[in-house]
N, C-alpha and C positions, 0 to 999 in steps of 0.2 A: 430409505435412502436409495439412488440407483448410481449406479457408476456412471462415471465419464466415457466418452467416446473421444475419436479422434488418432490422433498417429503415436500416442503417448503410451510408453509402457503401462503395464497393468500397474505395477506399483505404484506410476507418476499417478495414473485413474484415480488411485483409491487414496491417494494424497488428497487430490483436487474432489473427489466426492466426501473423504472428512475433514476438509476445510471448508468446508461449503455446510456441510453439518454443526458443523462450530459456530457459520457465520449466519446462518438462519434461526440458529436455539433449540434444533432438535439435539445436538449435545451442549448438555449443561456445561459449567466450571465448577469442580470441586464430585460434581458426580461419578461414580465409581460403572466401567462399560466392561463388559465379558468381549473379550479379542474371538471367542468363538460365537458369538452373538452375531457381532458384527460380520463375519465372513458369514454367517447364513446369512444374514439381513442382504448383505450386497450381492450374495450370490457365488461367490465363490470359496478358492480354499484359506486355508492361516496364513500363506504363509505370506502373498503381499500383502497379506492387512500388518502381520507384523512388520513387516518391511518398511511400509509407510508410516506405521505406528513409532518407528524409530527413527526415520525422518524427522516426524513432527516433535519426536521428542528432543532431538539436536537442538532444533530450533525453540525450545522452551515452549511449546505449546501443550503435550502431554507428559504425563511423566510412568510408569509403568511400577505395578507393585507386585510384588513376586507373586505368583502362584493366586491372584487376583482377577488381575485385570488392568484397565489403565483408567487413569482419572486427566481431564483436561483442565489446565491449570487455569488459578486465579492468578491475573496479572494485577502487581503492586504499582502504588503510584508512581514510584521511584523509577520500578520498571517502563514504567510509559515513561518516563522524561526520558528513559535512556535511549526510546525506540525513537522520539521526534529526534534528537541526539544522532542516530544513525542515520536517521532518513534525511537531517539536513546533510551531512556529510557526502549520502550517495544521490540524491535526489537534487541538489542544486548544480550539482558540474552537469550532471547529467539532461537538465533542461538547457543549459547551455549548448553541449553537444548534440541536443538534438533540432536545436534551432540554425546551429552551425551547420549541418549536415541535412538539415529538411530538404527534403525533393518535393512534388506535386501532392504526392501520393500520400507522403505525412501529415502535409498541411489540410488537405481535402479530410481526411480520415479523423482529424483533432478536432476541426471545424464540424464535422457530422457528433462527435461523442458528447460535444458541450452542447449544440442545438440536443441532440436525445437527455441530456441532462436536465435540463430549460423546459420542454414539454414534459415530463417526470417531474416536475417540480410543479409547474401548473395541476396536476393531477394527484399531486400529493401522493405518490409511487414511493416512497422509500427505497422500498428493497431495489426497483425497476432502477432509481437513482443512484443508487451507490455500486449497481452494477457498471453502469456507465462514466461511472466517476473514477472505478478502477481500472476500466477499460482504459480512459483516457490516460492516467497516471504509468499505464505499460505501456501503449502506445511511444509515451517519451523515455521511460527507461530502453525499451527496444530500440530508439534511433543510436542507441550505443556500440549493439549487436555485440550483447556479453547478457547469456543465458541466466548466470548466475548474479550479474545484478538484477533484473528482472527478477527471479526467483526469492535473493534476499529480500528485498522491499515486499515482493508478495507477504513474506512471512512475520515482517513488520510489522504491516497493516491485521493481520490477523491475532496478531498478536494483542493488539489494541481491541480489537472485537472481544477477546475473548473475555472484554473486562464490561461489557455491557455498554460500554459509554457513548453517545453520543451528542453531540451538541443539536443536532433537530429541534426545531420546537423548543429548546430551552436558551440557548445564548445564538443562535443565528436559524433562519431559517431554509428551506433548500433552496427556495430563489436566492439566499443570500450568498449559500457555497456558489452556487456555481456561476454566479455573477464574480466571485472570488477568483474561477480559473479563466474568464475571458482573456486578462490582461497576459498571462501564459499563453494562451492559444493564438492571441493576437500577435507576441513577442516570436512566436512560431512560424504565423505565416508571413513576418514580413524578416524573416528569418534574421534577429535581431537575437544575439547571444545573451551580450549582458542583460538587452532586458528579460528576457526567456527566464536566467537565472535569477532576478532581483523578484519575481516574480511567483515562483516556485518556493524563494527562501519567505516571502511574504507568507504566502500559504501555509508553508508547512510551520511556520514558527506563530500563527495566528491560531492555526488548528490546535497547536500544542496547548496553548497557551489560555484557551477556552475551555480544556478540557483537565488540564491538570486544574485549575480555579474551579472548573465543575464538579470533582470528583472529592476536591477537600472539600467544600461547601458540604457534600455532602455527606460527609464527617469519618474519610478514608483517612489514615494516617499519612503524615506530611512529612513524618523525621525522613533529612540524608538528603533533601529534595535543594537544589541550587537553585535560586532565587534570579542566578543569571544563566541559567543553564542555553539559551540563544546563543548571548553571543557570547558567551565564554568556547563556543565551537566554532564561530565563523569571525571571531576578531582577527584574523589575518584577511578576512576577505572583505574588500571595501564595492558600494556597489553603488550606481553602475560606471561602467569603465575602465576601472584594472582587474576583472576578476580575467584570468588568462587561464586557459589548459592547451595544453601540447598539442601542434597542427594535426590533422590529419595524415596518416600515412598516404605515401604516391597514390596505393590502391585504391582508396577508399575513395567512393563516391561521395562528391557535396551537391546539394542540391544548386537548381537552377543559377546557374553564372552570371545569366542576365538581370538577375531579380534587383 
């Protein structure tokens, strides 16, 4: 593994270097890792590795056994419904807001992530696609300008890797995801809210929904799992047209007036 670069503390590095290790498969789930291993491996001392070690374990991704080491968890089914669960709750206002708030520069920038998704899909790039895929998915958490959403949903998505699953190749293929986020990135540049959000909730609750039926299929346990788990979170919100969130403040920049 090598560390991350960039303006980011060392502990944020070594976050973003063992979530990167989680999401390629050089760390297992359930496998048992030496905290001194790894600070040789990356090269430095313990003690941001434990730092970040304990980050990730906030977030339900490792868990730490005394006088051990740490193991990176297997995520339950139940748990994936609860993470589509979260991520509709932070991820649909937030495609809203950032269609409400697109400038040039966002639109330009979402429009480039889905064309590199599109050629990645032609090429049959997996890893190349789902980097871009998550590119594009921060791109719109970021038009919120709140760190910590951005960061929650990172840890979302990782969270969901850490269970193997993927829908590629078995119930949709990558022309088919990203043919999926057009109608988002369309809703984006013509800076169109609600549909930005009906779009987003399409995704993420089709994504969900593919994979929790993948994952029983193939014979995970199903008990506690809510059979309406969609819209038992978003039946207040009706779409498109009254989904509303609070104007922007004075300060805050919206994109192009004239659009």
């Amino acid at each position: 593994m090598q560390s991350s670069r960039g303006g980011a503390t060392l502990t944020e590095q070594v976050v973003a270097t063992i979530r990167e290790a989680i999401l390629n498969g050089k760390l297992e789930p359930g496998t048992l890792y030496s905290v001194y291993r790894m600070a040789d491996e990356i090269g430095i001392s313990r003690t941001p590795v434990r730092e970040a070690l304990l980050r990730l374990a906030d977030a339900g991704m490792v868990r730490f056994e005394r006088n051990r080491g740490f193991r990176v968890l297997r995520t339950s089914v139940r748990e994936l419904q609860e993470v589509f669960q979260l991520r509709l709750l932070l991820e649909v206002p937030a495609a809203y807001r950032a269609a409400h708030l697109a400038d040039e520069e966002l639109r330009v920038k979402v429009r480039k992530e889905l064309a590199a998704m599109q050629s990645a899909a032609i090429g049959h790039d997996e890893n190349l696609f789902m980097a871009h895929d998550r590119a594009l998915h921060e791109l719109v958490l970021a038009a919120s300008q709140n760190n910590k959403l951005v960061n929650s949903v990172r840890d979302l998505r990782f969270i969901t890797m850490t269970l193997g699953a993927s829908t590629v190749d078995r119930s949709r293929t990558l022309s088919d995801i990203a043919d999926e986020h057009r109608p988002l990135v369309d809703a984006i540049e013509n800076r169109d809210p609600n549909a930005a959000a009906t779009a987003m909730h399409h995704h993420i609750v089709h994504t969900g929904q593919l994979l929790l039926e993948q994952l029983i299929k193939d014979g995970r346990d199903s008990s506690g799992l809510d059979p309406k788990w969609a819209s038992s979170f978003t039946a207040d919100v009706q779409f498109p047209g009254s989904y509303q969130i609070p104007q922007p403040l004075p300060n805050e920049q919206v994109g192009d007036s004239n659009k």
